[in-house]
N, C-alpha and C positions, 0 to 999 in steps of 0.2 A: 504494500500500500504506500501513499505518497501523499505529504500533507504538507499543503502549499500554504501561505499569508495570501491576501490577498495584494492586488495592485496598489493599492492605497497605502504599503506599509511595508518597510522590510523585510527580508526573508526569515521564514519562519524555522504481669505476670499476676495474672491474677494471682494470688495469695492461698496455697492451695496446704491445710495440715496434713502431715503425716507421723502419727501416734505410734510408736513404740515402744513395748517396756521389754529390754534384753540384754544381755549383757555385752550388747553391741551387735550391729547391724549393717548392711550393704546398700547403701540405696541411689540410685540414681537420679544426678540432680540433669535440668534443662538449664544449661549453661551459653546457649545460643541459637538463634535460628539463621539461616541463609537470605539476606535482603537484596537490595538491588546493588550491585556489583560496578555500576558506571554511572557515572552521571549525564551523561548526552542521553539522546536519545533511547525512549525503551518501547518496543512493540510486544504486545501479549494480541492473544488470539486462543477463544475457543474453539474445538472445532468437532463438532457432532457428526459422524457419516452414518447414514443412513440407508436404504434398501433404495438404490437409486436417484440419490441426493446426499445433499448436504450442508447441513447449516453453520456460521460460524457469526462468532461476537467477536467483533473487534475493539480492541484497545489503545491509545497510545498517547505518551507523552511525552513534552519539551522542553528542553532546556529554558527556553524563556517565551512565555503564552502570548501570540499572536493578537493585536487588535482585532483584527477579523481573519474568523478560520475558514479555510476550503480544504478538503479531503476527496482525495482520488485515490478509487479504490481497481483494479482489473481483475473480471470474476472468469472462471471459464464457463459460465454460462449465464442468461438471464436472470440475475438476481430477483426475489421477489421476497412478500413478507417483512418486508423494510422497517425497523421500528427501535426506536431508543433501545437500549440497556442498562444496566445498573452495575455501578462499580460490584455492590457485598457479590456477587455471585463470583468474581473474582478474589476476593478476599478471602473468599470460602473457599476455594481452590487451591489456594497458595495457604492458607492452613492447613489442606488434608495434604498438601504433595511436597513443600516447600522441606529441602533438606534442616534435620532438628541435630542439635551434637548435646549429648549426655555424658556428662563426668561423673563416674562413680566413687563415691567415696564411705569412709566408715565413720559412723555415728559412734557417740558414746551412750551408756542409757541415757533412758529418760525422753526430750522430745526431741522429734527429729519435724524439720518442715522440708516439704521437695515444691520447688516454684517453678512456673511454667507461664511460663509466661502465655397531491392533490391528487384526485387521481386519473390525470385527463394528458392528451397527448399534445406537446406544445409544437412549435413550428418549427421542422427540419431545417438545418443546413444542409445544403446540396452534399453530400456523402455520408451524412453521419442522418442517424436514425436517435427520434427522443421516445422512447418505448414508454416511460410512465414520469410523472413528478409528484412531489409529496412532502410531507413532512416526519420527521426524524427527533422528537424532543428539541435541542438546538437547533436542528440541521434543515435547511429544502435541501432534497436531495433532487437528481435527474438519473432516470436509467439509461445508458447510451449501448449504442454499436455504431460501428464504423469498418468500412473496406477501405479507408485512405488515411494514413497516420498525420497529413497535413491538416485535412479536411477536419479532425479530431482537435489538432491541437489548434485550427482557427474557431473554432466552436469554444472551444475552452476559453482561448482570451479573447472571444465577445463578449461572453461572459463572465468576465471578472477573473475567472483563474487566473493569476498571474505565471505563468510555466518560468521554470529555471532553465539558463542554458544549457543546453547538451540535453533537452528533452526528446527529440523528434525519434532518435534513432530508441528509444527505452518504448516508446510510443508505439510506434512500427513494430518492434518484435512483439507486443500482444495483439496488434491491429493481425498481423500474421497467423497467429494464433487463433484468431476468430473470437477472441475475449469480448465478453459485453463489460462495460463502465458504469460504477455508482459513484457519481461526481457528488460532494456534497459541500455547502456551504454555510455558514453562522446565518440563521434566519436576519430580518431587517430589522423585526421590531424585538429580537434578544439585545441583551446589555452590552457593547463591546467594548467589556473588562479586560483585566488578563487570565487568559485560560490556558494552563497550564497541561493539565490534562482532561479534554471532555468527557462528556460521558459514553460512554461504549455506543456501540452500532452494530446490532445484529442481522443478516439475512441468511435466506435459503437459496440452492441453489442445484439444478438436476446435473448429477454428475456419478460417474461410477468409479471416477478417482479423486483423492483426497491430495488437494494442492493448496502451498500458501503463498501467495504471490510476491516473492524478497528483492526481485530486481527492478522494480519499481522505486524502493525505496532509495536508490540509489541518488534519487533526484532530490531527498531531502536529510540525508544523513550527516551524521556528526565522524567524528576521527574513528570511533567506534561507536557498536549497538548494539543493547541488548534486547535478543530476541525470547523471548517466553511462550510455546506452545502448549496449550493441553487437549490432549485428543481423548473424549469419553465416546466408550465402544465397548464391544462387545468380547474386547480381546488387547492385547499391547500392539500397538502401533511404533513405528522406528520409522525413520528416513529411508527413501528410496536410492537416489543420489546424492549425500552426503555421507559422511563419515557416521556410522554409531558408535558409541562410549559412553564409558561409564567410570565414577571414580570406586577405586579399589580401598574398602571400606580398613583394610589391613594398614592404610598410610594414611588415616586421617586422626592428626592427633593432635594434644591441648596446647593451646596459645595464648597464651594469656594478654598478649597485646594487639589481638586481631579483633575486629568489631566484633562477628559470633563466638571469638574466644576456641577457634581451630585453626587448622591450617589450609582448612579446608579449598576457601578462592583461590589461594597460590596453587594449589593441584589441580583448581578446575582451570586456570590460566595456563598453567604448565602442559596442559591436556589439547589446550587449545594450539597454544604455541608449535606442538609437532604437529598438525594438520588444523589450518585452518578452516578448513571446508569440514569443520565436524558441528554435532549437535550432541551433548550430554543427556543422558536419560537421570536425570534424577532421581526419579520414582515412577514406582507401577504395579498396579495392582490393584483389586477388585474395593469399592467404596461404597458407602452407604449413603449416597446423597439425600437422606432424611434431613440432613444437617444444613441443607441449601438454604438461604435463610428466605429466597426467592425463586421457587421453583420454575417457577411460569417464564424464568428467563430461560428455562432449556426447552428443545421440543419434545413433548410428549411419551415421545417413542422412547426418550432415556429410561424411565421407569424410575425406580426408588434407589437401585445398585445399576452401579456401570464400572468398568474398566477404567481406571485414568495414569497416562502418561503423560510425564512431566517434562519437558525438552526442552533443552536454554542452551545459547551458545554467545559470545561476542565476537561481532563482526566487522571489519574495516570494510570501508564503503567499497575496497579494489577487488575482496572477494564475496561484494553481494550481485557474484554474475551467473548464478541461477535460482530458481526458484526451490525452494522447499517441497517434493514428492515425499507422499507417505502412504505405507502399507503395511497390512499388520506383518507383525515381527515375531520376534522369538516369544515362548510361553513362560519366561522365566521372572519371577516378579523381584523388583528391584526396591530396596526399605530405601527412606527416606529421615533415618533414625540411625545414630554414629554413636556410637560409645568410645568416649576421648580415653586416650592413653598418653603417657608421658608427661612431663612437667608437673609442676607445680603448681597450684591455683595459686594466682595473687590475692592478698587480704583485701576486703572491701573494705575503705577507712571510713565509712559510717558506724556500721555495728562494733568496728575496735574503738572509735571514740566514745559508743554509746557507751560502751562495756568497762572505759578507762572512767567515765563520769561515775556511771554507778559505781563502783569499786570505789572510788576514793566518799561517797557517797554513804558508802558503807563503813568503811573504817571511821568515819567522823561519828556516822551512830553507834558505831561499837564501843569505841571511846569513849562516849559519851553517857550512851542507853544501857548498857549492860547488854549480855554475850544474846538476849530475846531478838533484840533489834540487829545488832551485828549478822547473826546465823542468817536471818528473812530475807535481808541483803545482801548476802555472801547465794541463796538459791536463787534469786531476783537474776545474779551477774552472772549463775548458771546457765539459765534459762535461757536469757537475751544470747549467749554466746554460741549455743548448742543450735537454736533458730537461724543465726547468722553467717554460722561458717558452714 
């Protein structure tokens, strides 16, 4: 996909107890989860296939949000069922699938805590076809097809699209292809705030193969991109022409000075680094989507459990020269759950100051109260310390 500015403006833990009494114990804490990895640009994309179709919600965000946005999308076939989305359904995704890393460690008795954190047809331009218009939450959108990749991109900037250089030839190879287009743009009478990332954009679309369209994106990328797929099915899905991978859960271990507190991004970079034309499976494996907090953003067909793979890669704009094929894969299910080895946790200096206050806190009542008050305050300094480390 490809998301323009327009003319007009430059280019675009919860708190969870766990009760113990033993003479010690093993438990496993959630010492980090896996976020976004770059800061330019990042596409995510759902994508549901179906018995001769298939639907996908689209995502994506910018380094810095557009006055007014235009989105260009090349489907390989007549998109239909055009309609807003919602971020949680994304959210809820990236909860069940998003890599978790657990450090396990020994309790002493007593408590232990583990935290976890329109629809009417408008007037053609001579080659290009306007198949339907509408609206999108934010967005009028326009359905196109085109047999002339000129003819396309004169259409586009009558209408405001403003194309970036070096668009015609990225144009041409879907016009080739026989791609139809969801051209979309910020309605007139929306805010033009700064929109950093919109709201999703979901459609269907008849197809008996499952494609994501990456070489488009070429005409609005950063130095690098992160891309995010999940495909819910009936089975694991992988790349067709890209590399598959996986990080080797044997070399993922504790960091105490990396955001999720692993080592884990330097291996998924590392992964990258010997083949760029790859795509990481994360995770995969069979899910209870009861927990969808909006079901009605998937179609029907998904049911209450689906299959879902998790697929991320970072990409320079020199190697987004082909699109994303996908087919199901191997049957082998991949955790998204790392139990850290090595090092040492760093102390958190909240609960060692809490625990140095109370302590001196205590000695003054000891001192003072007699050994009643001292003792109450010496368990008080247990407590807090036992919760905290």
């Amino acid at each position: 996909m490809i998301a323009f500015r327009m003319r007009t403006t430059a280019w675009v833990v919860c708190l969870a107890p766990a009760i113990a009494f033993a003479d010690g114990f093993m438990t496993p804490r959630l010492v980090g989860e896996s976020g976004r990895m770059v800061k330019s640009p990042r596409q995510e994309a759902i994508l549901v296939p179906q018995p001769r179709q298939a639907t996908v919600l689209l995502r994506t965000h910018f380094q810095q949000g557009p006055r007014e946005l235009a989105w260009v999308v090349p489907v390989p076939a007549r998109p239909t069922d055009i309609k807003a989305g919602d971020d949680a359904v994304f959210r809820d995704l990236d909860a069940a699938g998003a890599p978790k890393f657990h450090r396990t460690s020994r309790r002493a008795v007593g408590w232990g805590c583990a935290c976890s954190k329109m629809s009417e047809e408008s007037a053609d331009l001579a080659g290009v076809k306007v198949h339907e218009t509408g609206t999108a939450g934010m967005f009028d959108y326009a359905v196109l097809s085109s047999d002339d990749a000129r003819s396309l991109t004169k259409w586009l900037d009558e209408n405001q699209y403003a194309l970036p250089p070096g668009a015609d030839p990225v144009f041409k190879r879907y016009v080739n292809l026989k791609y139809f287009w969801l051209a979309m743009k910020l309605r007139a009478d929306q805010p033009h705030g700064t929109i950093v990332a919109p709201h999703p954009v979901s459609y269907t679309y008849a197809a008996r193969e499952l494609t994501y369209p990456l070489v488009i994106s070429t005409l609005s990328s950063a130095d690098e991109n992160e891309i995010l797929l999940y495909i819910l099915a009936g089975q694991r899905y992988e790349c067709d022409n890209w590399t598959n991978a996986t990080i080797d859960p044997a070399k993922v271990a504790f960091d105490p000075t990396s955001a999720n507190r692993s080592n884990y991004d330097s291996l998924f970079r590392g992964q990258l680094a010997g083949d760029p034309h790859s795509f990481i499976t994360e995770s995969a494996g069979w899910v209870n989507l009861r927990f969808i907090t909006d079901p009605r953003q998937l179609p029907a067909a998904v049911g209450d459990r689906a299959y879902l793979t998790r697929l991320r890669t970072i990409v320079a704009p020199s190697d987004m020269d082909r699109d994303v094929a996908l087919r199901p894969g191997s049957s082998e299910d991949v955790s998204s759950v790392y139990h850290l080895s090595g090092g040492r946790p760093a102390p958190r200096p909240l609960p060692v100051v809490s625990a140095a206050l109370t302590l001196g806190l205590g000695a003054a009542l000891f001192c003072r109260g007699g050994w009643s008050r001292g003792a109450g305050s010496l368990i008080l300094i247990s407590v807090m310390v036992l919760c905290s480390t």
